[in-house]
N, C-alpha and C positions, 0 to 999 in steps of 0.2 A: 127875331130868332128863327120863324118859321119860313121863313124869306130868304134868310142865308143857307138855311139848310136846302132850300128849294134847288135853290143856284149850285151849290155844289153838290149835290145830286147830278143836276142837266149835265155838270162837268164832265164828273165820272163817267155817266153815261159816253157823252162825245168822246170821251177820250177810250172806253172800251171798243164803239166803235169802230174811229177812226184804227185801232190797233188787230183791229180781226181786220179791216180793209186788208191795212200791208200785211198781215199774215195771206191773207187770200193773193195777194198779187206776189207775193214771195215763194210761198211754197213748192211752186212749181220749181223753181231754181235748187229749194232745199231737197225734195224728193229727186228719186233717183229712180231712172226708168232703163228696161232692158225687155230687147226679144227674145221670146222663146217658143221652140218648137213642144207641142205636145200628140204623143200619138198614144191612141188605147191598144196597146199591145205593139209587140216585134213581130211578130206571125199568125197569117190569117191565111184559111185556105180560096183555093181558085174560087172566085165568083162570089166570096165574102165580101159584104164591106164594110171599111174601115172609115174612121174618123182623125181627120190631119186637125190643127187646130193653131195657128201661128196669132200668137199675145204678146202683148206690150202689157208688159206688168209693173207696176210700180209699186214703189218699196218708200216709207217714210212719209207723211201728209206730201199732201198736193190739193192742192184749187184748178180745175182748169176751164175756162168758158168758152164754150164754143170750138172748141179744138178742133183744127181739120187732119182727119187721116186721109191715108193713101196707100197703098199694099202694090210692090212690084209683083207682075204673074211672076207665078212659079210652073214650071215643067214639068212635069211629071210623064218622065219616058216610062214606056210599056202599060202603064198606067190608066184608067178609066175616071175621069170625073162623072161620078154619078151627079151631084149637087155641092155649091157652093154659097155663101153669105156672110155676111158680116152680123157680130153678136156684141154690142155696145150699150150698156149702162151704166151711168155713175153720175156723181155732183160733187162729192167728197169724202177724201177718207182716209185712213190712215193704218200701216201695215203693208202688209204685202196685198195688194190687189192687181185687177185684172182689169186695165183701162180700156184694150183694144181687142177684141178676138176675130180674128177670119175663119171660119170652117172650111174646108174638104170634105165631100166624103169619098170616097177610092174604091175603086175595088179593079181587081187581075184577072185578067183572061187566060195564061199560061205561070207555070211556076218557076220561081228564081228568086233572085238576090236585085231588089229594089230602091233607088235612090229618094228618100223626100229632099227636095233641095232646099234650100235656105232662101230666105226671101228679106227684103228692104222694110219695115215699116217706117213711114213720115208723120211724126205730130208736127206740125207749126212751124217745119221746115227744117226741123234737125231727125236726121236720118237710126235708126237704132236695126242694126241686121238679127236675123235667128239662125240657126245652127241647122244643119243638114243632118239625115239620119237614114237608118236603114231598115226595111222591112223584107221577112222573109215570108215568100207565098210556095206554101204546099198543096200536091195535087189532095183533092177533097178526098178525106180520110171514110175507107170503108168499115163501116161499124159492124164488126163481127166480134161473136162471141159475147156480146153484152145481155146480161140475161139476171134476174132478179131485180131488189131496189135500189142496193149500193154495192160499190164494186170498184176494184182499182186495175188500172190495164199498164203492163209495159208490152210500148207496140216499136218494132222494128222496122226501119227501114231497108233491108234486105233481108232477105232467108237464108243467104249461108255468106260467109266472105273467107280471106284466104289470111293468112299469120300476117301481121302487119297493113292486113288493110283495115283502116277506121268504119265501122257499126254505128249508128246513132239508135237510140233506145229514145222517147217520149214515155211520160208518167202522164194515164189520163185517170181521171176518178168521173166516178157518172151516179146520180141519184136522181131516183122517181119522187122522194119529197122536197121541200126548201132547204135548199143548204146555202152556209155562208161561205165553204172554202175548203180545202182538206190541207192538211200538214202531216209530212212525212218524222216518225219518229227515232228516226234516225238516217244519215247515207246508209245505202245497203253497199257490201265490199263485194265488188267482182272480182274474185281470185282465177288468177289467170289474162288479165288484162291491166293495160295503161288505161287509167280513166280520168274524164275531165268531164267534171257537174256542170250542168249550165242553170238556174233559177229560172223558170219559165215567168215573163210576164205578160199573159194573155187574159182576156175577160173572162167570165162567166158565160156559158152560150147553153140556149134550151135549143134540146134536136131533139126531133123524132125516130124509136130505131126501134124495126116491126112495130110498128105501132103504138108504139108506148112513148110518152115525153120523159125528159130526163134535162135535169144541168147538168151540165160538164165542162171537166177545165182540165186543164193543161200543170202541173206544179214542176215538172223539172224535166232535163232533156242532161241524154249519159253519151256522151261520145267514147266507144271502148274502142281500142284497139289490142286484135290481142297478141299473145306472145306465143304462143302452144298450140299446135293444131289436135284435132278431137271433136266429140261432141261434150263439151262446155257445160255445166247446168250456172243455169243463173238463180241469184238469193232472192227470196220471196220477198216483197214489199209490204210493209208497216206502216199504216199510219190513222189518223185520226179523222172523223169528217164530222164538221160542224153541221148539226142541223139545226134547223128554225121551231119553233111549235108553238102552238096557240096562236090568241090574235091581240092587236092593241097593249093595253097595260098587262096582260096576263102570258104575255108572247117569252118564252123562252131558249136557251142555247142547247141540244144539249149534244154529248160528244159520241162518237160511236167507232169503236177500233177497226179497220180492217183490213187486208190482206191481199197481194195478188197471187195470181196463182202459179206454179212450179211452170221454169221453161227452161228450154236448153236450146245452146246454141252450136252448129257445125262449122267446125274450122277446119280450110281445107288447107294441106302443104302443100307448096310452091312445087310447078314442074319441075322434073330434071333440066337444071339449065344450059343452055348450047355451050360448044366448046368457046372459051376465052371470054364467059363470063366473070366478072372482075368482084370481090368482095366489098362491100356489103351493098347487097342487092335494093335500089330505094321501089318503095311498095305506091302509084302513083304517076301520074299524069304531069311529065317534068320538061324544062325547058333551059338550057346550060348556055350561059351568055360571058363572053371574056373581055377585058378592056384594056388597054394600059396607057399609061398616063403620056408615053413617049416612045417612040420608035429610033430616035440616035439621039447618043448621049456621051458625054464624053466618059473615059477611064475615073473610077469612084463617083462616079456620079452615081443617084440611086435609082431606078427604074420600080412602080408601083403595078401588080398584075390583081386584078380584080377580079375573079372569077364568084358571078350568080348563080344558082340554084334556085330556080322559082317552077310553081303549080301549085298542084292540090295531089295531095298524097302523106305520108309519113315522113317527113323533113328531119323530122325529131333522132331518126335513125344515123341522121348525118353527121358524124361527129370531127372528119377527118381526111386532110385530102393535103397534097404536095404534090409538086412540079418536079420534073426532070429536069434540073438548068444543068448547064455547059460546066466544065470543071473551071474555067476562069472566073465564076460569079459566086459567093460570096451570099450566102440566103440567111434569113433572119425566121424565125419562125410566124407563119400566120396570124393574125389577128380576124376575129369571126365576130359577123354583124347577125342576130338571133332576129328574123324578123317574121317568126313562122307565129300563126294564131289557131286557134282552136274554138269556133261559138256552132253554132245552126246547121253551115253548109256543111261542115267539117272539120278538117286539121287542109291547111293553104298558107301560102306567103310566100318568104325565101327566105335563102341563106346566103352572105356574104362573105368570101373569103379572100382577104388582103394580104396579097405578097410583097415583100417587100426585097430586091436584087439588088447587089454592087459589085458591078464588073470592075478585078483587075487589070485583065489585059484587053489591048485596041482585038477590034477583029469585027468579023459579020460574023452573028450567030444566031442560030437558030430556037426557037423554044418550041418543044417538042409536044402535040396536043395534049390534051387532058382529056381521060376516056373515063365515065361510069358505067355502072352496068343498074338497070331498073325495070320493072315488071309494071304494065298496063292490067290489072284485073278485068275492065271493062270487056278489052279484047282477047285475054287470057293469053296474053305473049311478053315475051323479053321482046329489050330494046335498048337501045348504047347512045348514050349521050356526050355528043364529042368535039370538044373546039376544034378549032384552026390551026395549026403550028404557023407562028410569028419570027420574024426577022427583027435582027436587032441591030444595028449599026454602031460600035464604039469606039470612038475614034480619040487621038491624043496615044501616051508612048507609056508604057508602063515605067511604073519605078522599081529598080532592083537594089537592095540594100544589100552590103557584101555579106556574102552564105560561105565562111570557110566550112572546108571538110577536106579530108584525109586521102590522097589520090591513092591507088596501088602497091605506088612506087613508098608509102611512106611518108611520104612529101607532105608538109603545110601549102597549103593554095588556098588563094581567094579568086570567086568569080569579081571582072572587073568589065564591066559591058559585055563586048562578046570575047576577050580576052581570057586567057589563065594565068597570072603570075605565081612563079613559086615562090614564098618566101626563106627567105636565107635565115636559118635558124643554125647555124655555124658555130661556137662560145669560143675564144681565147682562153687558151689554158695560162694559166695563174703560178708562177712559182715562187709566192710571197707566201710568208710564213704567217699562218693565220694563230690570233688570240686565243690563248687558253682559256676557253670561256665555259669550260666545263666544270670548272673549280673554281668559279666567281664565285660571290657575292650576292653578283645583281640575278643567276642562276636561283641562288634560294628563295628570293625573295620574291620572282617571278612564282616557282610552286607553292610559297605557301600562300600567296594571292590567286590561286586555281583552288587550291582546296577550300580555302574560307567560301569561295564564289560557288563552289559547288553545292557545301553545306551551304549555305542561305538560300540557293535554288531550289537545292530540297524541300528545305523546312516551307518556304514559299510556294509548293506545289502542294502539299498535302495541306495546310492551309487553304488551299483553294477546293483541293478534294471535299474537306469538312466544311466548307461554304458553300457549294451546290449539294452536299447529303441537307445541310441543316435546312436550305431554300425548299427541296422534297420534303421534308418532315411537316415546315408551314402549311405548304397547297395541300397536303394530305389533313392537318389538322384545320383548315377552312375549305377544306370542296363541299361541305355540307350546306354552310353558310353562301357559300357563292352560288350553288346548286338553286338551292333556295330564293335568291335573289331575280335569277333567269327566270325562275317559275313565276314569279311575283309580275316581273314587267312582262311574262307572255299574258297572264292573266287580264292582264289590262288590253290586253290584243285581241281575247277572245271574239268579240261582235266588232272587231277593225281590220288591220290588214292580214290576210290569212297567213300570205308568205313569211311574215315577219314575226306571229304565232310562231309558226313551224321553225324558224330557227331560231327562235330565243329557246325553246324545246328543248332542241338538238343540240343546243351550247350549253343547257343544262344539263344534258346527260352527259355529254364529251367529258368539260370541265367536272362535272363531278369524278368520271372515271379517271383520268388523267392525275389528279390530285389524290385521290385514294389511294391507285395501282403504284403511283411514283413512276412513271413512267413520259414519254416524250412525246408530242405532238405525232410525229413521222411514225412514232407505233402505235397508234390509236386504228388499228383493223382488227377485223373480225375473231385473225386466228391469235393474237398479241393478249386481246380480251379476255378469251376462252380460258387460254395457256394460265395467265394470273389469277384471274377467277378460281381455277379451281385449284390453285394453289393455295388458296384462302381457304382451301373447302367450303364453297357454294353450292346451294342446291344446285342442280342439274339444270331444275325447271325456271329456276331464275335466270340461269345464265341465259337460257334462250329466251325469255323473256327480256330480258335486257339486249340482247342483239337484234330481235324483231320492233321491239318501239325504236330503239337507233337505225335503222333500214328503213323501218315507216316513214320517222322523221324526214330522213334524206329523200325515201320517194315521194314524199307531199312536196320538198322543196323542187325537186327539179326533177320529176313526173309527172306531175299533176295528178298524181292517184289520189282518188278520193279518201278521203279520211275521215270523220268528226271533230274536229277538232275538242268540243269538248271529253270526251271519250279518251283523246289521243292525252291530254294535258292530265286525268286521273291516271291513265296508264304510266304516265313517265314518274309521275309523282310518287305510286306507289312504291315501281322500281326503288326509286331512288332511297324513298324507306324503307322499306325490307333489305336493299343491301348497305346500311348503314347498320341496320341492325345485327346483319350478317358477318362483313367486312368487321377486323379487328383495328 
């Protein structure tokens, strides 16, 4: 008995074995491996350095023995290799890990907008790439004004700018004890500007200033542009800063509110601008590029005009622009490619605008340039940005379809190529004795089939009247219900897509308003609002409460004005119950 059990024991054993081997010589097939770039932070100042860090990360068990790597150079223009090596340990594992790591470490001599390039990793002869990325180096920031233990700074990148030129603002926080981090207790609202929040992700960094040590970090960067010239006050910042205390098991968080301090900002207005400055003036350093897809073309064929708008300036401003084509061409309204971004450097990109032409008639014609008008701040001047005028060749014959109409004389005519014939509209007079048809039969029974078709028209239209009243009555008796619905799935938006927050929002308040007022999509403005509203007798203060969260909505969609979104989603909510309660 003790003999068999022996034996099948040894069994088990071999067969556990043998079964970890093929796990061990499989897994590699079954794990799933990828490169990736990793950087400690997007922006370091001049003569900082940085750590680049290029992984082969695997995901899922793996076995691997003896693996050979290999790492293609990477480049790095403008760039300083202070030190680089290779960081590899492991036997087995399982999850997401880190098979292969290379270091960098970097650092910049001058400041700008920097490339980490993407690089090759090889295990065992199968290739896995990393992803390219970009760091922004600023000139080393002077630390004025830092005074006490804790403290939060918005530091500007200019001291005055002009209506529509973009400001960047940095949020720095600085402590003389251990801290773990600060968080802001809210966006603060810059009234009087277009604004666009960036999340800072930089390290923790210990500096000296006058003499004293301090950490300090980076939490958020405010790209304003503003709308109003003046001097500007800007909203005092809030927030919280984690600090450290004790030591070991007794080591605790604890939090501390604090404040920055009151600033203002001067906006200056644009000079008087030279004679045959053209509206609307772009704010920015621009470059106007034309294309077209064909220079001869025959009659209805369509000809495509491309006109770019690329730099670094206020793009955003550009909303609208046409050509002067020839009266023989036939224009389609534009179509517009939004390729303008807003992070670190500024607001930059372009804008593309697609025309679309179909010539009727042959001919050589001309397309007449295209002129803007835009202000350099840099150099404090206008300047005109202005295509080429192009040739068009269009060849083949028009078609002409006959166009009667009326000559002087009275006369019917039709155009026939390059002919006029008149037509002969002459009648043979008739001396036949026509039927008494005025005392038929078939007389009555023509009118009273007019009047039956009339009555059933009628009654058939006001039926229809009473079918779009009763359809208003419905949306007015569920705008609350639907209201409620939008709030629901923004809710589930809140820590996701922000744009998509903001307009589940905005389609909360609309549809609510639209369903309550009874009113049409096409009157859904400000002053349509008002006018109903207070026909309902609303408060005052709600109505304008109700127009400011609907304008907010629409400037977070497509201004990027900062907002809270949580904040924004109790304001719309409220609205929406208090004028339920209001609304009869």
């Amino acid at each position: 008995m003790e003999i068999h059990l022996l034996k099948y024991t040894k069994a088990c054993c071999i067969a556990l074995l043998l079964m970890f081997s093929l796990i061990a010589n499989n897994t590699e097939a079954r794990g799933s491996f990828r490169g990736v770039t990793e950087i400690e932070g997007n922006e370091f100042e001049v003569g900082e350095q940085f750590v680049v860090s290029y992984k082969l990360a695997a995901k899922g068990s793996y076995s691997l023995n003896n693996p050979q790597f290999s790492i293609s150079e990477a480049d790095f223009k403008g760039l300083e290799i202070v030190k680089q090596g290779q960081d590899r340990s492991f036997s087995f594992g399982f999850g997401d890990n880190s098979v292969f790591t290379y270091k960098y470490v970097l650092k910049a001599s001058k400041p700008g907008s920097f490339t980490i390039p993407s690089v090759t990793i090889k295990m065992n002869g199968k290739s896995y790439p990393t992803q390219s990325k970009k760091v922004t180096i600023v000139k080393k920031a002077k630390e004025t004004g830092v005074k006490g233990d804790l403290m939060v700074q918005l530091k500007p990148n200019k001291t005055s700018v002009y209506v529509g030129e973009p400001i960047r603002y940095d949020l720095h926080w600085y402590s003389s004890y251990q801290a773990q981090g600060f968080q802001l207790k809210e966006l603060p609202k810059f009234d009087g500007f277009v604004v666009k929040s960036i999340e800072a992700k930089t390290k923790i960094k210990l500096k000296t200033i006058n003499g004293k040590r301090y950490l300090t970090g980076k939490s958020y960067s405010f790209i304003l542009t503003p709308i109003k010239s003046g001097i500007i006050k800007l909203p005092q910042v809030k927030g919280d800063i984690y600090l450290t205390t004790g030591r070991g098991f007794f080591q605790q968080t604890e939090v501390r509110e604090i404040s920055s301090e009151k600033l203002s900002l001067t906006v200056k207005p644009l000079p008087t601008p030279p004679d045959g400055t053209l509206e609307p003036v772009l704010m920015g350093n621009f470059k106007l590029k034309t294309t077209f897809d064909k220079k001869e073309l025959n009659v209805n064929d369509a000809v495509t005009i491309k006109l770019i708008i690329s730099g670094s300036g206020n793009l955003n401003d550009l909303n609208d622009l046409s050509i002067n084509y020839p009266s023989a061409f036939e224009t389609l309204p534009p179509s517009v490619k939004n390729n303008v971004k807003t992070d670190l450097s500024g607001i930059h990109g372009s804008k593309t605008f697609e025309f679309v032409a179909i010539p009727r008639q042959p001919g050589k014609f001309t397309i007449p340039p295209i002129t803007l008008s835009a202000f350099n701040p840099q150099k404090k001047e206008y300047y005109s940005l202005k295509s080429n005028p192009v040739t068009i060749q269009v060849n083949g014959a028009a078609s002409l379809d006959a166009n009667p109409y009326v000559s002087s004389g009275g006369q019917d005519v039709e155009i026939q190529g390059s002919d006029i014939r008149y037509i002969n509209t002459v009648k043979k007079l008739s001396t036949e004795k026509k039927s008494d048809y005025t005392s038929s039969l078939f007389q009555y029974l023509l009118i009273t089939i007019s009047v039956l078709t009339f009555l059933f028209g009628t009654f058939a239209f006001k039926k229809r009247l009473l079918s779009n009243s009763e359809i208003k009555i419905n949306k007015k008796a569920k705008a609350n219900r639907v209201a409620k619905k939008h709030l629901k799935d923004a809710q589930k938006e809140l820590s996701g897509d922000k744009n998509k927050f903001y307009e589940l929002v905005d389609n909360a308040l609309n549809n609510y308003l639209l369903g309550k007022l009874m009113i049409e999509q096409s009157q859904l403005k400000q002053e349509t609002i008002t006018e109903e509203l207070k026909k309902q007798n609303i408060n005052e203060s709600l109505i304008q409460e109700t127009l400011k969260v609907s304008k907010d909505c629409k400037m977070a969609r497509f201004s990027p004005l900062v907002l809270a979104p949580n904040e924004m989603f109790t304001k719309a909510e409220k609205v929406i119950n208090e004028l339920e309660n209001q609304l009869k």
